[in-house]
C-alpha positions in Angstrom: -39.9 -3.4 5.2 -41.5 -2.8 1.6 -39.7 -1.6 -0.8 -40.7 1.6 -2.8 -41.4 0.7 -6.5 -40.0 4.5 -7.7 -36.9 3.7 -5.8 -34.2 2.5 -8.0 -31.2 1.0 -7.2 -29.2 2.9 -9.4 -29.4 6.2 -7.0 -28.3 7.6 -3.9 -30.7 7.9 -1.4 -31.0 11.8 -0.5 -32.6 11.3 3.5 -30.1 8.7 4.4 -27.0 10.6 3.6 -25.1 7.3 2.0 -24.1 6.5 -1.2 -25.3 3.6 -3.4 -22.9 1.0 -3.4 -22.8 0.3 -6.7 -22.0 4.1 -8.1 -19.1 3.9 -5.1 -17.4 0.4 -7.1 -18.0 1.8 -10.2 -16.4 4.9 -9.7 -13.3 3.0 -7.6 -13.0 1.1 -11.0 -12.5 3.9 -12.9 -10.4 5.9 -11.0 -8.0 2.6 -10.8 -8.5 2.4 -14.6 -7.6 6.0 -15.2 -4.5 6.2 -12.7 -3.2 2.3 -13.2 -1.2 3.4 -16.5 0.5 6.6 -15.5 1.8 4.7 -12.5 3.0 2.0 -14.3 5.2 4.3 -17.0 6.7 6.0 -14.1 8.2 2.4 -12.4 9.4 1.2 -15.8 10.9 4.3 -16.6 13.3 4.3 -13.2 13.5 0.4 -13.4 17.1 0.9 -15.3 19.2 3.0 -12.7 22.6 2.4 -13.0 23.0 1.6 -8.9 20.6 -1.3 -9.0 22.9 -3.1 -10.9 26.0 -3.1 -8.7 26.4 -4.7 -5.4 26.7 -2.1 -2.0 29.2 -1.6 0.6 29.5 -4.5 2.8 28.0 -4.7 6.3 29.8 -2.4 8.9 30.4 -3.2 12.8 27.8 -1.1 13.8 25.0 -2.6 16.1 27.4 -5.4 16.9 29.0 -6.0 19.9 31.9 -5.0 20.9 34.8 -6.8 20.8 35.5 -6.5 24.7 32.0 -8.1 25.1 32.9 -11.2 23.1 32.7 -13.2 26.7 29.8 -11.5 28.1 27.1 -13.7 28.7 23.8 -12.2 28.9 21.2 -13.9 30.4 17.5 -12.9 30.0 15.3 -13.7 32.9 11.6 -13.2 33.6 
């Protein structure tokens, strides 16, 4: 197929309905570049909560077995 000389890569073409890929990147890239720092403040700024520091409650007995079941053997067949 030939290509249109007015036809310029740089714009959207109207009677296809898509978007030129290049204005699509370009515009990702900026909206990353514009939203990339205000996410960044807000991690730092809850990076220094007291309970990350200190160790949690040990493991609890639930989703073991019980001890009654301690000579249960299961078997798994197919």
């Amino acid at each position: 197929m030939a290509r249109n000389p007015n036809d310029h890569p740089d714009q959207p073409r109207v009677g296809e309905g898509r978007l030129d890929r290049r204005g699509f990147l370009k515009q990702g890239a900026a909206l990353a570049a514009v939203t990339t720092p205000a996410g960044a403040q807000a991690t730092q700024a809850g990076g220094d909560l007291p309970w990350l520091h200190v160790p949690g409650q040990p493991f609890s007995a639930y989703g073991q077995p019980s001890p009654h079941e301690r000579y249960t053997a299961r078997r798994i067949g197919a």
